[in-house]
N, C-alpha and C positions, 0 to 999 in steps of 0.2 A: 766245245761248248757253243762256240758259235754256231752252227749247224742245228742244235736243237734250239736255240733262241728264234732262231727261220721257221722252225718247225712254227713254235706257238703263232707266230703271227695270221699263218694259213692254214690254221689247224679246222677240216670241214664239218665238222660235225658228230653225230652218231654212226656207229660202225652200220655197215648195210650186215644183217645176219645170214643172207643167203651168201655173202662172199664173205667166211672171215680170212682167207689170206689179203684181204685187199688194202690198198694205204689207209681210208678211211678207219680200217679196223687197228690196224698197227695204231695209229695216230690217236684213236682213242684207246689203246692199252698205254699209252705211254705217257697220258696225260689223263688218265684215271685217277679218279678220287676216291674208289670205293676198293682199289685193291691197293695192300701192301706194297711197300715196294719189290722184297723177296717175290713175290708173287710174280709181279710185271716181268721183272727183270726173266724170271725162270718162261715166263710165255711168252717174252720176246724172244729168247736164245731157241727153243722149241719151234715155233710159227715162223719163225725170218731167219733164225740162227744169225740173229745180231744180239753183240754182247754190249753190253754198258755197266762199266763199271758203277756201285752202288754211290760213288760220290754223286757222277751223272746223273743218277735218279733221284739221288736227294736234292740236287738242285734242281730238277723237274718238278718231283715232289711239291719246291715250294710256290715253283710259279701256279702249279694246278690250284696248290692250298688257296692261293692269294685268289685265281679265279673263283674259286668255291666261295669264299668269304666276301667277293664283291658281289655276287650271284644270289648269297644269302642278304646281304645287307640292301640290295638290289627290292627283293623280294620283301623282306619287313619293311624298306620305304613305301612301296606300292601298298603293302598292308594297310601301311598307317596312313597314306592318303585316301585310301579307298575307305577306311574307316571314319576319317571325318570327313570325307564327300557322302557318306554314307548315313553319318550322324546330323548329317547340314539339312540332306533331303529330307529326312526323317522328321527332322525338326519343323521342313518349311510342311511337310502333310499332318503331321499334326497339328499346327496353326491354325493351318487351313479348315481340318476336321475340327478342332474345338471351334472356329471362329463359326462354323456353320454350325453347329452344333449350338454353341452360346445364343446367338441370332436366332435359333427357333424357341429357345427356351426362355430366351427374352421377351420375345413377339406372345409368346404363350401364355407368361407373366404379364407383359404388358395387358391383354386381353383379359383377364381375369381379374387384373386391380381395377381396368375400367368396368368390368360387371358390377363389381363389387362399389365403387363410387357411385353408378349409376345406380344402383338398389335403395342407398345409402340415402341419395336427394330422392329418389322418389317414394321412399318411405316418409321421409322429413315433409314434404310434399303433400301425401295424403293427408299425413296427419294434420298440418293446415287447413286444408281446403275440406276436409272433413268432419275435422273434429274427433278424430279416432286416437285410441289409447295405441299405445307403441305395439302388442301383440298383435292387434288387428291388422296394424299396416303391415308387421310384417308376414300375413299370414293373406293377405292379399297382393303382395308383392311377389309372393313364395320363394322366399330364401332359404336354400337349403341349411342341413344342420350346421353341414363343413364350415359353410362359409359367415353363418350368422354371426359368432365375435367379431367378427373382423368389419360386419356391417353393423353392428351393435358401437360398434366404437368409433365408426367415424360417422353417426345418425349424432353419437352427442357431440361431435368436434363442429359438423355444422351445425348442430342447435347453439351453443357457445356462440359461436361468431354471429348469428342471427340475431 
């Protein structure tokens, strides 16, 4: 058993398929994870006409399992970091896109409450310095329909305060 414990430490790789008599090939039949051990055991004594008793394979068997299981857990660690390196970035371009996004819809909002205040005093304005009823100013101001509650309502917040 000690000879195959050797084996796992320099075990090279995948078998090369244009040589399968080769060590690399043996090496990977015998630390295979996808064949039985019947299996192995029958394609080693066939390809190399080396025998190993099925206890030897079953302790083979385990150390392969154990590789296979660090291999998997290996591969779900990386999942899972790559999933929240993945969720992190994800989060900072969304940010980014709503914070840009927000910023123009702000700047857009901003700009239209200032029409809308400016409409508002210079309606309040005319009607001073004129002497005009509320439709008139606002029909020389030309408010549209959208926005006229909205300058109907702060025309009486600054008359109030006036």
């Amino acid at each position: 058993m000690d000879s195959l414990m050797n084996i796992v430490f320099v075990y090279p790789g995948k078998p090369n398929e244009n040589d399968p008599g080769s060590v690399t090939d043996m090496l990977s039949l015998i630390f295979s994870d996808t064949l039985d051990v019947e299996k192995r055991q029958k394609l080693l004594e066939e390809r190399y006409k080396i025998q190993l008793d099925l206890f030897s394979l079953m302790d083979v068997f385990k150390v392969t399992d154990y590789v296979s299981e660090a291999r998997e857990e290996g591969y779900e660690d990386g999942k899972a970091e790559g999933y929240r390196d993945g969720v992190a970035e994800g989060k900072a371009e969304g940010l980014k896109e709503g914070k840009a996004e927000g910023l123009k819809e702000g700047k857009a909002e901003g700009l239209k409450e200032g029409e809308i205040r400016k409409s508002a005093e210079s309606i309040v304005g005319i009607m001073q310095k004129f002497g005009c009823s509320l439709e008139e100013a606002l029909d020389a101001v030309g408010v549209s329909e959208e926005d006229k509650g909205e300058v109907l309502r702060l025309v009486k917040k600054i008359q109030k305060k006036a």
